[in-house]
PDB file of N, CA, C and O in Angstrom:
ATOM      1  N   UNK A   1       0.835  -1.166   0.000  1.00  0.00           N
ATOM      2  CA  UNK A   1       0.000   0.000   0.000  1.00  0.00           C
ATOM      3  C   UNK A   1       0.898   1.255   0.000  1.00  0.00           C
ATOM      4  O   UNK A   1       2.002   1.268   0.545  1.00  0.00           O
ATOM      5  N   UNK A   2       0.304   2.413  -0.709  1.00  0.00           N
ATOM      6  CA  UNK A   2       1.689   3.745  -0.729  1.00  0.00           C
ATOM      7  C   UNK A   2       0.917   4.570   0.294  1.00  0.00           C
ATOM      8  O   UNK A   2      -0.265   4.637   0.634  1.00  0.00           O
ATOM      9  N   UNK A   3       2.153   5.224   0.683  1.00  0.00           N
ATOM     10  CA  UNK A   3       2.282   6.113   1.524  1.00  0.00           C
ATOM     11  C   UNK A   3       1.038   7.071   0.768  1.00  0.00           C
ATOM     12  O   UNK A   3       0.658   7.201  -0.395  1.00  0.00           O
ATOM     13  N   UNK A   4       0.628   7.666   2.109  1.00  0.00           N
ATOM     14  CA  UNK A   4      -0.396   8.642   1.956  1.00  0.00           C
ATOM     15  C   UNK A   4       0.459  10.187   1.221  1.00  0.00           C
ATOM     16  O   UNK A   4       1.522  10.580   1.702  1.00  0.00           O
ATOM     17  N   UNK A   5      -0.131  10.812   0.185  1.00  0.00           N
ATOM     18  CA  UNK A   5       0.681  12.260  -0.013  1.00  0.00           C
ATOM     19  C   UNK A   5       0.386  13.425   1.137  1.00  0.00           C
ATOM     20  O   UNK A   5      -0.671  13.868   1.586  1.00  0.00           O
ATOM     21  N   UNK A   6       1.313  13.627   1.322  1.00  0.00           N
ATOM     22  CA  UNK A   6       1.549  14.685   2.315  1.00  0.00           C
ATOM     23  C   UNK A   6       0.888  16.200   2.113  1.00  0.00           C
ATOM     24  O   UNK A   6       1.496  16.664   1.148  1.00  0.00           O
ATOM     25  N   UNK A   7       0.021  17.081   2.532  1.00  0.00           N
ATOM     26  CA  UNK A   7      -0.702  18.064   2.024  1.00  0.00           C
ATOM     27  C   UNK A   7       0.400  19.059   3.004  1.00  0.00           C
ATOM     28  O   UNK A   7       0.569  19.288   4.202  1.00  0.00           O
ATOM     29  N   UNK A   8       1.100  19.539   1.494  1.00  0.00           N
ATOM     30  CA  UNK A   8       2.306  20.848   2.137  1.00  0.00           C
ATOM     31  C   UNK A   8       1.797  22.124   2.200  1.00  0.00           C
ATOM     32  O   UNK A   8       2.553  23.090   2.093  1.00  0.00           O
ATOM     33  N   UNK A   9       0.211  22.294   2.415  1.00  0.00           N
ATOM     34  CA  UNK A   9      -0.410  23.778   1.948  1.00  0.00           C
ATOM     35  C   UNK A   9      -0.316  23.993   3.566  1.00  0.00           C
ATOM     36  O   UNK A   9      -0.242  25.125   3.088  1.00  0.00           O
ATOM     37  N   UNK A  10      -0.265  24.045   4.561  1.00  0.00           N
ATOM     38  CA  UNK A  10       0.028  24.042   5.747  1.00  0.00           C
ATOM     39  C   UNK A  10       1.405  25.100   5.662  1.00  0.00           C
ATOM     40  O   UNK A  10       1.384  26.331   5.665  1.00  0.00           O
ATOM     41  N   UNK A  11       2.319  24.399   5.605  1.00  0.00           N
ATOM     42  CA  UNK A  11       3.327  25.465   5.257  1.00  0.00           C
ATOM     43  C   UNK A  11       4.052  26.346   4.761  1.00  0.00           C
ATOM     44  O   UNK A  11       4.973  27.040   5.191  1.00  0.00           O
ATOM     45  N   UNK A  12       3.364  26.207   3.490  1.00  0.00           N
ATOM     46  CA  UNK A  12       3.106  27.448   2.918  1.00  0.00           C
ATOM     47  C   UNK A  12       2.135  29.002   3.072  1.00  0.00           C
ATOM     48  O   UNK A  12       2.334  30.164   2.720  1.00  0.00           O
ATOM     49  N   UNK A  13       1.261  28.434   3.637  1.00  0.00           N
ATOM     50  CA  UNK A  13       0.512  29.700   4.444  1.00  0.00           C
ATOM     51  C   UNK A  13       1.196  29.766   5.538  1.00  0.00           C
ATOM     52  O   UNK A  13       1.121  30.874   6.068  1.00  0.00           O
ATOM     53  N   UNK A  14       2.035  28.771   6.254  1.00  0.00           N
ATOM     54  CA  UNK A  14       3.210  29.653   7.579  1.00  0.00           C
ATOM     55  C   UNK A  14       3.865  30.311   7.193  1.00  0.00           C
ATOM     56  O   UNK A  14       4.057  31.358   7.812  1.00  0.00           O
ATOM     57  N   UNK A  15       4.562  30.056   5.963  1.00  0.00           N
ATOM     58  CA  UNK A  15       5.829  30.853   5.365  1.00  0.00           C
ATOM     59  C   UNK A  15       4.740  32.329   4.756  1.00  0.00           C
ATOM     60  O   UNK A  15       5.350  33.388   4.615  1.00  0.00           O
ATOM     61  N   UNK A  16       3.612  32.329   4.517  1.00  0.00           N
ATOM     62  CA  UNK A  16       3.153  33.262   3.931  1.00  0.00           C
ATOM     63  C   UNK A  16       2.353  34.216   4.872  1.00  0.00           C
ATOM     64  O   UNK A  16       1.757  35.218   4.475  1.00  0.00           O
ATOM     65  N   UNK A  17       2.418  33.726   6.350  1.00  0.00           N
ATOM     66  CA  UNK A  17       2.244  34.653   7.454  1.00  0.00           C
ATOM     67  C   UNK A  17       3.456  35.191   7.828  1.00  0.00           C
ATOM     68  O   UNK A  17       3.318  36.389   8.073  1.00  0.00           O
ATOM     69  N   UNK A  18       4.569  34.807   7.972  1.00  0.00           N
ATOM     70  CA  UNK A  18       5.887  34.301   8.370  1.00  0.00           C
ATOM     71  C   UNK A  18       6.429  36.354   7.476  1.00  0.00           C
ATOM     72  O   UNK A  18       6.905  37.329   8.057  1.00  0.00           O
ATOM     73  N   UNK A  19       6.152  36.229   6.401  1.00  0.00           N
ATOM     74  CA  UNK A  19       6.544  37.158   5.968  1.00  0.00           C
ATOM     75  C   UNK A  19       6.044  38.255   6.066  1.00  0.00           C
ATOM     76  O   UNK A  19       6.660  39.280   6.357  1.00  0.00           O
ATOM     77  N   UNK A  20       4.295  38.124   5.721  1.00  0.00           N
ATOM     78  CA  UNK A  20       3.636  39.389   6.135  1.00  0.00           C
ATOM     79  C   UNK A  20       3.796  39.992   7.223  1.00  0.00           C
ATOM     80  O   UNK A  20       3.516  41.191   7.250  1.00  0.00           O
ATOM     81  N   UNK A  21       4.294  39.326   8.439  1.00  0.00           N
ATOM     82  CA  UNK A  21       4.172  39.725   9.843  1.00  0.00           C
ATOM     83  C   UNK A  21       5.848  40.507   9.513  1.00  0.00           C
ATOM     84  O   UNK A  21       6.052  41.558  10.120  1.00  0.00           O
ATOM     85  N   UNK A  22       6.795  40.066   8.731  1.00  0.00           N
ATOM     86  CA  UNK A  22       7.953  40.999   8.599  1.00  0.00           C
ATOM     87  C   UNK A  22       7.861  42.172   7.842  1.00  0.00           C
ATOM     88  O   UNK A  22       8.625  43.106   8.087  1.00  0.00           O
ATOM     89  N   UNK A  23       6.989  42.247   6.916  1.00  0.00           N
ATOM     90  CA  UNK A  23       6.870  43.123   6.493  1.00  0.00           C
ATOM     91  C   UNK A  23       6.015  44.355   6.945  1.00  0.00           C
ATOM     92  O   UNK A  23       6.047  45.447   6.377  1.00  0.00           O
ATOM     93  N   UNK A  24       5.268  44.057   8.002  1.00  0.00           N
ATOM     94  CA  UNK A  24       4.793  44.804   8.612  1.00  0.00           C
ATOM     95  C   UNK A  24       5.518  45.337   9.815  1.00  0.00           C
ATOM     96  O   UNK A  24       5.336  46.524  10.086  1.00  0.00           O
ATOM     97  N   UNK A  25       6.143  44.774  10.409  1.00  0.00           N
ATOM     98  CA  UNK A  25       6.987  44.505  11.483  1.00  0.00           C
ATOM     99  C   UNK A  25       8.203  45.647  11.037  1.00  0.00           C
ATOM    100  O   UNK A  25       8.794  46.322  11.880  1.00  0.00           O
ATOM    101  N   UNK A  26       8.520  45.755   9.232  1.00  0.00           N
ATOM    102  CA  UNK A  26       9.601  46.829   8.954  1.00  0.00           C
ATOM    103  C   UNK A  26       8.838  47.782   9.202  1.00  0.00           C
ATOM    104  O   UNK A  26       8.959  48.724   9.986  1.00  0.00           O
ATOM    105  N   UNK A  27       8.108  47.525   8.561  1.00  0.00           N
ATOM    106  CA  UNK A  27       6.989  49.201   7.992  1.00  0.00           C
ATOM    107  C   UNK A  27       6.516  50.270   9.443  1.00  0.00           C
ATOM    108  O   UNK A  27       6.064  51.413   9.378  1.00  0.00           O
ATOM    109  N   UNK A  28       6.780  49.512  10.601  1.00  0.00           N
ATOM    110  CA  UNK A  28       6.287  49.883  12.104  1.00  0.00           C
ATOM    111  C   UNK A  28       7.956  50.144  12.547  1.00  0.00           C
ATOM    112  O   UNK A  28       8.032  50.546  13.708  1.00  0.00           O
ATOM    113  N   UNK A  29       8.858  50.045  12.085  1.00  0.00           N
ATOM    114  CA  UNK A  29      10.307  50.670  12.252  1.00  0.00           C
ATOM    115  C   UNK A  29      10.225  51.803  12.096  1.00  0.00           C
ATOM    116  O   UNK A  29      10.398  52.791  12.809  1.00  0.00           O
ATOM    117  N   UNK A  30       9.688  51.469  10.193  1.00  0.00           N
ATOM    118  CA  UNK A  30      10.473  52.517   9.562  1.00  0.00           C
ATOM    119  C   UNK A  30       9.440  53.796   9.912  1.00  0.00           C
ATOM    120  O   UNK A  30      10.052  54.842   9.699  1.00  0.00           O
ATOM    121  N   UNK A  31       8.292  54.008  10.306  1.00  0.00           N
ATOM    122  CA  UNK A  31       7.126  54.790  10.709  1.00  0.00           C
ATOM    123  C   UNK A  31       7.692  55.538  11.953  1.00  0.00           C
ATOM    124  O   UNK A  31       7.557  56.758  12.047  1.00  0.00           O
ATOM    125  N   UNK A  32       8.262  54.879  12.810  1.00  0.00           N
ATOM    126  CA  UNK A  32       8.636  55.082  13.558  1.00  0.00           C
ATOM    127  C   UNK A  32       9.782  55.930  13.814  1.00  0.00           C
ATOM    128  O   UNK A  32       9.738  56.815  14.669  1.00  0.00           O
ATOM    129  N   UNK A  33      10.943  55.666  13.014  1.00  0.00           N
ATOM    130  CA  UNK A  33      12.332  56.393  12.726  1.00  0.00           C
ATOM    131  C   UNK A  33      11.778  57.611  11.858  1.00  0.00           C
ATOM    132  O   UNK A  33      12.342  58.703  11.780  1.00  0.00           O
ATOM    133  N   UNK A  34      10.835  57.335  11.349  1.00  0.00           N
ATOM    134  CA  UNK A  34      10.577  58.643  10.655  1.00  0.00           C
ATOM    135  C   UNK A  34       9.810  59.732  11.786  1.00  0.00           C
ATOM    136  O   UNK A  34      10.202  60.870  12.046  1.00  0.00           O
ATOM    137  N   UNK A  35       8.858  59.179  12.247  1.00  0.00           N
ATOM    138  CA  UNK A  35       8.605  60.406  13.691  1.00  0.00           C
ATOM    139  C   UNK A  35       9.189  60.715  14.344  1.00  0.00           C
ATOM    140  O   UNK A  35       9.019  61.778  14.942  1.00  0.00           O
ATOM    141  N   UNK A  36      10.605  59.559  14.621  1.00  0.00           N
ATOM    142  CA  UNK A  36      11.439  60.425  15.601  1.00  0.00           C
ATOM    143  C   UNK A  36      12.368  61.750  14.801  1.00  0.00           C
ATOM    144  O   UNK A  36      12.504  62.882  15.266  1.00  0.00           O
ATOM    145  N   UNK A  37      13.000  61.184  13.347  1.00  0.00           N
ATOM    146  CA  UNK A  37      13.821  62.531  12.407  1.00  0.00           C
ATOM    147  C   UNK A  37      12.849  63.692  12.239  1.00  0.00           C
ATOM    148  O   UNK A  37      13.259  64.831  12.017  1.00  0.00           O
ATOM    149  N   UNK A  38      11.459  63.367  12.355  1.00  0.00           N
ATOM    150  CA  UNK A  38      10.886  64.634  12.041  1.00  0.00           C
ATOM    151  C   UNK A  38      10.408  65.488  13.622  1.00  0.00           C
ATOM    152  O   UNK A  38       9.900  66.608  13.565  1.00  0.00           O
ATOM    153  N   UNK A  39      10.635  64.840  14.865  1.00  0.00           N
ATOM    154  CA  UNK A  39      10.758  66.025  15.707  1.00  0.00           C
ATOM    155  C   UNK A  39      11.854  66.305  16.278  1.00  0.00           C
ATOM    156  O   UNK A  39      12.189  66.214  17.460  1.00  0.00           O
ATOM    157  N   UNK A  40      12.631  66.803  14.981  1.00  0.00           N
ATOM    158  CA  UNK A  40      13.451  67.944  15.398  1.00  0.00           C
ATOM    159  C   UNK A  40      13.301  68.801  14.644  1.00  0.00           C
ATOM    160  O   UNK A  40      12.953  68.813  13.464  1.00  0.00           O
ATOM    161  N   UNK A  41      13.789  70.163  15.895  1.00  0.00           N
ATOM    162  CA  UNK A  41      13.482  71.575  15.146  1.00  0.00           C
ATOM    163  C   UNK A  41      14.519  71.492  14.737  1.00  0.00           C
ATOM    164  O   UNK A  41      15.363  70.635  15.000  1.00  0.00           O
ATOM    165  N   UNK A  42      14.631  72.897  13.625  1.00  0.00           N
ATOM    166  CA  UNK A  42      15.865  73.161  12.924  1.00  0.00           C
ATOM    167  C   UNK A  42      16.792  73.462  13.284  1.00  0.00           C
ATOM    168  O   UNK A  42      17.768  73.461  12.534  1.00  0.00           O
ATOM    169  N   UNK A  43      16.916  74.007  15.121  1.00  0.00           N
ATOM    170  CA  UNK A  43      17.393  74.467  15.867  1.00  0.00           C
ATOM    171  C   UNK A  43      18.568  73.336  16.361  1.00  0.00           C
ATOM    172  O   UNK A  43      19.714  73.595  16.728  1.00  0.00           O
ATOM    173  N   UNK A  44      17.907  71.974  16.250  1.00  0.00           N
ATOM    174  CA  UNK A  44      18.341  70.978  17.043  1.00  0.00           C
ATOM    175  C   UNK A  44      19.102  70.582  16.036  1.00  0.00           C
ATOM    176  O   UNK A  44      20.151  70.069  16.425  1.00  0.00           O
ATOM    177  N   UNK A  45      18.961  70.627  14.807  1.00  0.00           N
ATOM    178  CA  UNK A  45      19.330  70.014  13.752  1.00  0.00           C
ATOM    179  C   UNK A  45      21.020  70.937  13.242  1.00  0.00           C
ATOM    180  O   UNK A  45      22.140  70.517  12.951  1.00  0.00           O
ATOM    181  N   UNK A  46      20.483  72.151  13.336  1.00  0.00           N
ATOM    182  CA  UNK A  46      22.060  73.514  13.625  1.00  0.00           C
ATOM    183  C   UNK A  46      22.788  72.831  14.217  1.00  0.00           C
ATOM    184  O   UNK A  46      23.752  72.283  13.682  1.00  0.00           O
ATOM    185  N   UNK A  47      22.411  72.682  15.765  1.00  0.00           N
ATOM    186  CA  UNK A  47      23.161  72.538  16.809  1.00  0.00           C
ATOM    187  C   UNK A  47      24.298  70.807  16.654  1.00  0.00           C
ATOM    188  O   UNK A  47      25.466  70.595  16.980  1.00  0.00           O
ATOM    189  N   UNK A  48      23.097  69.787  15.936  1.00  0.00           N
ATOM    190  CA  UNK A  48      23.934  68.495  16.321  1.00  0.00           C
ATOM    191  C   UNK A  48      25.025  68.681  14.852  1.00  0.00           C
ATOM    192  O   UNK A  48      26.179  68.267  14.960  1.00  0.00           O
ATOM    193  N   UNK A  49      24.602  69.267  13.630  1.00  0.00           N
ATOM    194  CA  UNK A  49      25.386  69.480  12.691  1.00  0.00           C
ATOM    195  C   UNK A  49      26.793  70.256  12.919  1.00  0.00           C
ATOM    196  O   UNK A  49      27.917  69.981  12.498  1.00  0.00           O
ATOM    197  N   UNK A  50      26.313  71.378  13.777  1.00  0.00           N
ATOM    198  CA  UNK A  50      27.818  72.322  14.304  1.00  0.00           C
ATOM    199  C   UNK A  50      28.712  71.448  15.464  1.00  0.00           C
ATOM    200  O   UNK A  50      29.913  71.693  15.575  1.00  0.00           O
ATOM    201  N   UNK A  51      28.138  70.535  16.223  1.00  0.00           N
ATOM    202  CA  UNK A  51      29.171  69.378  16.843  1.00  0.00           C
ATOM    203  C   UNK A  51      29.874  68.177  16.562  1.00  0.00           C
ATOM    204  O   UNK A  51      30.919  67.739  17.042  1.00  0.00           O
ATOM    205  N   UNK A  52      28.774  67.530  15.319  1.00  0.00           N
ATOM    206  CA  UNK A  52      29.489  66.677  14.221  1.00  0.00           C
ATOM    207  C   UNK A  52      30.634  67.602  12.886  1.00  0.00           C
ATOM    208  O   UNK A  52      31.203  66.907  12.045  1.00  0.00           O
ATOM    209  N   UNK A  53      30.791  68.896  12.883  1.00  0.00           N
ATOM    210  CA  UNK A  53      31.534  69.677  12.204  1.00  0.00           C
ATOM    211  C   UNK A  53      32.423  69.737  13.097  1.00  0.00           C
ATOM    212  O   UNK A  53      33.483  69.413  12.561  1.00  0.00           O
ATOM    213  N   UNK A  54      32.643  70.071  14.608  1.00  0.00           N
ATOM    214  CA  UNK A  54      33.471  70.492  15.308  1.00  0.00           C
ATOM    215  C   UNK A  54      34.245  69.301  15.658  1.00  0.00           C
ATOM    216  O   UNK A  54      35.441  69.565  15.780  1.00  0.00           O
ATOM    217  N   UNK A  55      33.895  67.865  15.892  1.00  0.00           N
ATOM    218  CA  UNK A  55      34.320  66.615  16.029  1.00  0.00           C
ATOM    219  C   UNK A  55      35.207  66.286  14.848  1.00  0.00           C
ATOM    220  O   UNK A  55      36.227  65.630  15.058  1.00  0.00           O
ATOM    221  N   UNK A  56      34.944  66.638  13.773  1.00  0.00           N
ATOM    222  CA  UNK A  56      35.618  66.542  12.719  1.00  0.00           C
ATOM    223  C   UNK A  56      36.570  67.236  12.611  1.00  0.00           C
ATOM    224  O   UNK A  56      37.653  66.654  12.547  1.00  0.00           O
ATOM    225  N   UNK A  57      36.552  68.951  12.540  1.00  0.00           N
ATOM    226  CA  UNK A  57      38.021  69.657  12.345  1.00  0.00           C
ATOM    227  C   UNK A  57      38.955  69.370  13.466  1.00  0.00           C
ATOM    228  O   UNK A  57      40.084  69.857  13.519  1.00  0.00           O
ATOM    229  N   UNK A  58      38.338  68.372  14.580  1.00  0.00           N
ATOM    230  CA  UNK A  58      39.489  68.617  15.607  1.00  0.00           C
ATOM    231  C   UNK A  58      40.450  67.598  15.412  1.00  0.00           C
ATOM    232  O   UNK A  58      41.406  67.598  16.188  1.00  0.00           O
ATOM    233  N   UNK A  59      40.356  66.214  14.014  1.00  0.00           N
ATOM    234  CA  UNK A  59      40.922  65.120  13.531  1.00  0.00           C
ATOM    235  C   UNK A  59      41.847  65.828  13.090  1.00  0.00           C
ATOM    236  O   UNK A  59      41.593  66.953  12.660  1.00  0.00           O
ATOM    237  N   UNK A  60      42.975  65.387  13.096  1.00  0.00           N
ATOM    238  CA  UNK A  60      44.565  66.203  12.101  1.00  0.00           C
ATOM    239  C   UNK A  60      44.731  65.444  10.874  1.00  0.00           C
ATOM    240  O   UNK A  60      45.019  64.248  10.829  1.00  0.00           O
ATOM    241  N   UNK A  61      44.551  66.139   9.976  1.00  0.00           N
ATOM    242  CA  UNK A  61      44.557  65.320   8.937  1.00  0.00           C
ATOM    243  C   UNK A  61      45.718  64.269   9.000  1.00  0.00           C
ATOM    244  O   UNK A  61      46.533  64.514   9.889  1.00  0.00           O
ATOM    245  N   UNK A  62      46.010  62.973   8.130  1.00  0.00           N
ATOM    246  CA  UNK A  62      47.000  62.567   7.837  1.00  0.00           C
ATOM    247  C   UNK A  62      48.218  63.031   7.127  1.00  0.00           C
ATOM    248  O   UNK A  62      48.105  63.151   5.907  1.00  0.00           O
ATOM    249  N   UNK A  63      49.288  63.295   7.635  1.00  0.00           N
ATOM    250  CA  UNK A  63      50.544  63.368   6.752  1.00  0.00           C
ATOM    251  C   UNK A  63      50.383  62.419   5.722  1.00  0.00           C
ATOM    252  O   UNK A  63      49.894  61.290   5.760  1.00  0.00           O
ATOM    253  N   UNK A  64      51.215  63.509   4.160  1.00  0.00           N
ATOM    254  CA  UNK A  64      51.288  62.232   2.945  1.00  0.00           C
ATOM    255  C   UNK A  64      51.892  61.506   3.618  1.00  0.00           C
ATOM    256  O   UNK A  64      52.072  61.743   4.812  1.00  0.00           O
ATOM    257  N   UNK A  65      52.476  60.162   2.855  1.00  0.00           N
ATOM    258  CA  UNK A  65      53.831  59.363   2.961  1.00  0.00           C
ATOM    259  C   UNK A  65      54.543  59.643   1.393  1.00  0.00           C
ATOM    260  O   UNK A  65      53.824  59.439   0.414  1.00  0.00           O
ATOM    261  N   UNK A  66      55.895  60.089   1.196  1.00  0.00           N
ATOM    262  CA  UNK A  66      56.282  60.217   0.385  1.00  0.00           C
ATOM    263  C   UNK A  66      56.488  58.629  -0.718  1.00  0.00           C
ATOM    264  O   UNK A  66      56.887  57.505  -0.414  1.00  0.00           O
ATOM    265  N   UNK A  67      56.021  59.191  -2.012  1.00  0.00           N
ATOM    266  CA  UNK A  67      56.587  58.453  -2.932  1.00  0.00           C
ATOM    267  C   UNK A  67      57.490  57.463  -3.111  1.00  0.00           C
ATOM    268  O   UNK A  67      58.660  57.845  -3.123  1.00  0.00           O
ATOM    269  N   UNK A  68      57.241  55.949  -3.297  1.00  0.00           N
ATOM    270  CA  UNK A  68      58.723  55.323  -3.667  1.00  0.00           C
ATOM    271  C   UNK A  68      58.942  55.540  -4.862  1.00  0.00           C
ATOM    272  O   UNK A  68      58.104  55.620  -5.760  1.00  0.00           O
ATOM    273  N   UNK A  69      60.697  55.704  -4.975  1.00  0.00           N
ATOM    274  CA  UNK A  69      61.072  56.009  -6.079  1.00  0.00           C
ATOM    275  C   UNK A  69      61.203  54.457  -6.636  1.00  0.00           C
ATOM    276  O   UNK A  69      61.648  53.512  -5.985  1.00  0.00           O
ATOM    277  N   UNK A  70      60.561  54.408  -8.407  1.00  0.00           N
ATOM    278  CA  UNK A  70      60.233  53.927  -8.830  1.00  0.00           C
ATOM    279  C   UNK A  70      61.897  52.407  -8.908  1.00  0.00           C
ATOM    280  O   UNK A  70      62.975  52.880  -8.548  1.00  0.00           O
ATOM    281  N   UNK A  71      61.917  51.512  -9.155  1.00  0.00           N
ATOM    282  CA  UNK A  71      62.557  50.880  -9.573  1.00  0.00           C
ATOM    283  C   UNK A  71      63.041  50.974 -10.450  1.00  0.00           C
ATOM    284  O   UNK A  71      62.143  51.425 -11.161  1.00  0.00           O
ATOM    285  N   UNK A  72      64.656  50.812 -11.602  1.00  0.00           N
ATOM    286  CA  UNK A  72      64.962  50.905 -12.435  1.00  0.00           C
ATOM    287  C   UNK A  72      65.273  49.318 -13.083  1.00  0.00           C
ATOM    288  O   UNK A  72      65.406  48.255 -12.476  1.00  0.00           O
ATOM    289  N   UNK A  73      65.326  49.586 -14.445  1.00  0.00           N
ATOM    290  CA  UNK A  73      66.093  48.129 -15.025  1.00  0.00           C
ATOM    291  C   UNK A  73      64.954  47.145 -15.061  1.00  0.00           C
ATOM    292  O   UNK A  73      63.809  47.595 -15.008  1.00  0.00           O
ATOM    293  N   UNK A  74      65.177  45.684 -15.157  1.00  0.00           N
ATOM    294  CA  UNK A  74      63.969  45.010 -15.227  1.00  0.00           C
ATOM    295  C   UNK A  74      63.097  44.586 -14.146  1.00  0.00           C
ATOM    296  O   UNK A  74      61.958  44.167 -13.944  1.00  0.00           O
ATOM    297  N   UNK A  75      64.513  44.993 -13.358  1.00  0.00           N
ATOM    298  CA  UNK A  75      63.659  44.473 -12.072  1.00  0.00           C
ATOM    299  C   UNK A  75      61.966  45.061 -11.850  1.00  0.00           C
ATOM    300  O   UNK A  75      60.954  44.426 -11.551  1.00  0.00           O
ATOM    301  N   UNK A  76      62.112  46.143 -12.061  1.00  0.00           N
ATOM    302  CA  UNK A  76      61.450  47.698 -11.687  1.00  0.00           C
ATOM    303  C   UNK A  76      60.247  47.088 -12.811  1.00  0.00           C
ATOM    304  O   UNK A  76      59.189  46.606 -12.405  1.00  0.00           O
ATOM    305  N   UNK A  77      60.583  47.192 -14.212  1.00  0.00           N
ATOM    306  CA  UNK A  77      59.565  46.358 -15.150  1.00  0.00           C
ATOM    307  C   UNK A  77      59.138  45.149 -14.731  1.00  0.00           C
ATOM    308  O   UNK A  77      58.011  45.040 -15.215  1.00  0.00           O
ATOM    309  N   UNK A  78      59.313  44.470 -14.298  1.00  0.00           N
ATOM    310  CA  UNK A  78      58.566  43.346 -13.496  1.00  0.00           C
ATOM    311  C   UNK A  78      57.883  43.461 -12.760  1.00  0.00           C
ATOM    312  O   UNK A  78      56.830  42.824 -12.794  1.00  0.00           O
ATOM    313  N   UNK A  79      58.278  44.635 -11.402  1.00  0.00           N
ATOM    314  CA  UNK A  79      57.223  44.537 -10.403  1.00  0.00           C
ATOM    315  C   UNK A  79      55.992  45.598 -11.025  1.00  0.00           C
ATOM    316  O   UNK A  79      54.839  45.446 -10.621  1.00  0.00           O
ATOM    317  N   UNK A  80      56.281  46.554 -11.916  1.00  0.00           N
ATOM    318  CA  UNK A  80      55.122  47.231 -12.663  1.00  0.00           C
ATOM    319  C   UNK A  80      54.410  46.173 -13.315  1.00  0.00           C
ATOM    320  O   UNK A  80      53.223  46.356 -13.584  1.00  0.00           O
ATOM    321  N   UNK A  81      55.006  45.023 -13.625  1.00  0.00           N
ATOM    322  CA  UNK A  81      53.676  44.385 -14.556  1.00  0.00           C
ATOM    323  C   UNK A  81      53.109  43.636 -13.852  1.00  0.00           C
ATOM    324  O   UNK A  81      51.981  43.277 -14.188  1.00  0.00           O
ATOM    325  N   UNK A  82      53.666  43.165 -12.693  1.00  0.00           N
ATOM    326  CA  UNK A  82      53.030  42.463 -11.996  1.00  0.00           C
ATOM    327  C   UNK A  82      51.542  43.238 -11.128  1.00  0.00           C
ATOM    328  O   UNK A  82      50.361  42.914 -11.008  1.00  0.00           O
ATOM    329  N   UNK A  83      52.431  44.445 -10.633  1.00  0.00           N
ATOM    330  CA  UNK A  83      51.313  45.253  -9.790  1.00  0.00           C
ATOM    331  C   UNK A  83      50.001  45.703 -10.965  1.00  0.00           C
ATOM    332  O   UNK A  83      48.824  45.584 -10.623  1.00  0.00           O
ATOM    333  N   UNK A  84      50.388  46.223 -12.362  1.00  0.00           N
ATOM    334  CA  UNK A  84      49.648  45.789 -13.588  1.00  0.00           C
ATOM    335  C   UNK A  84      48.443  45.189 -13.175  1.00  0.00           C
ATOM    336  O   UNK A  84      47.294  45.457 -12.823  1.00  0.00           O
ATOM    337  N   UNK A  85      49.450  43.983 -13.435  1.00  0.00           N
ATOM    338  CA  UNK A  85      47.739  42.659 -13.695  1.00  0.00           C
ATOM    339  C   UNK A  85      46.875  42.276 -12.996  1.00  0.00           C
ATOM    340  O   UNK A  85      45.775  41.759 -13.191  1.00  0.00           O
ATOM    341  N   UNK A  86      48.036  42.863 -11.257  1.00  0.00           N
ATOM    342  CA  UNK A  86      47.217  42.520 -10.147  1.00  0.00           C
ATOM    343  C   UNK A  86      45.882  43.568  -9.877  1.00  0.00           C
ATOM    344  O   UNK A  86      44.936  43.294  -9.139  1.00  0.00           O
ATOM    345  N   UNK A  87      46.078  45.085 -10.813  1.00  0.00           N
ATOM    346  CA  UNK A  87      44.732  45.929 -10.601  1.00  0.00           C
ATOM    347  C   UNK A  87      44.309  45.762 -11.977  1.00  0.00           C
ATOM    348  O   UNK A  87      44.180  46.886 -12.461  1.00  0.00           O
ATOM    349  N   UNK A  88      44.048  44.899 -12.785  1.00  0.00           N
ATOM    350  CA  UNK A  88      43.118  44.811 -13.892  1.00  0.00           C
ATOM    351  C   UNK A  88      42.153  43.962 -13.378  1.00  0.00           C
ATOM    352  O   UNK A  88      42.331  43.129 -12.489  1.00  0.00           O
ATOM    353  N   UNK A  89      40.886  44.260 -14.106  1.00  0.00           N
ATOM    354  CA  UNK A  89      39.339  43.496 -13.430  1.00  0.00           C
ATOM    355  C   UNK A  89      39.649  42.104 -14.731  1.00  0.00           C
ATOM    356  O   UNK A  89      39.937  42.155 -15.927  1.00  0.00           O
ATOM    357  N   UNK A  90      39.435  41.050 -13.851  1.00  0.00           N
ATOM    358  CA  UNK A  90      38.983  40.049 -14.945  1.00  0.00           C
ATOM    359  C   UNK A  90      38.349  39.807 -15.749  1.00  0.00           C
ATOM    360  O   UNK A  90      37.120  39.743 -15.740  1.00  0.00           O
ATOM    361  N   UNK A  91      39.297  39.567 -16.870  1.00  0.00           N
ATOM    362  CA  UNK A  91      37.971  39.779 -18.007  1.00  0.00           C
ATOM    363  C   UNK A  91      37.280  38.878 -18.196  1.00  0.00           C
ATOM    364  O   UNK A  91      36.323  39.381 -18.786  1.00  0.00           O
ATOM    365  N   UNK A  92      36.986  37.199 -18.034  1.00  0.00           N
ATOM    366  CA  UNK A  92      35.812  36.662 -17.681  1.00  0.00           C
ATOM    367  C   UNK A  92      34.934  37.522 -16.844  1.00  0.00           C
ATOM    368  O   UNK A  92      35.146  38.527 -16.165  1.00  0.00           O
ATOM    369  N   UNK A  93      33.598  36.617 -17.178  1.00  0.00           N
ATOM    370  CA  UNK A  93      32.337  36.907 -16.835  1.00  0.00           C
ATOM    371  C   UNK A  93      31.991  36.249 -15.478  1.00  0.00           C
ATOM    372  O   UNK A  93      30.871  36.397 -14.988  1.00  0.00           O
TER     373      UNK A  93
END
């Protein structure tokens, strides 16, 4: 006698609650992050912009590092072709 077929519509309406409940679940984030960016005054918005500006100029920029001077002879042509091929994108797909 064969096995009875298995009725998989069961889990497919889990997987198809499964998602709606995430997608609603974003949409109640993102509703949310949006009421909080919109109460601020412009005032507040000056103020946190002029301390994220001030946090910033107080970083020292980096010193360059000077240039290596290039290699001569073949040696120098070698490691250029090598460094070359090593920044070309592959041309396979």
């Amino acid at each position: 006698m064969p096995p009875a077929p298995r009725n998989r519509k069961p889990v497919w309406k889990l997987l198809g609650l499964a998602g709606l409940a995430g997608v609603a679940a974003t949409g109640a984030v993102l509703a949310r992050n949006e009421r909080q960016r919109r109460a601020y005054t412009p005032d507040d918005v000056r103020s946190r912009l002029h301390e994220r500006h001030a946090t910033l100029a107080a970083v020292p920029d980096p010193e360059p590092t000077p240039a290596a001077e290039p290699a001569r002879g073949l040696r120098g042509r070698i490691g250029r072709l090598i460094r070359r091929r090593a920044a070309a994108p592959d041309p396979r797909p």
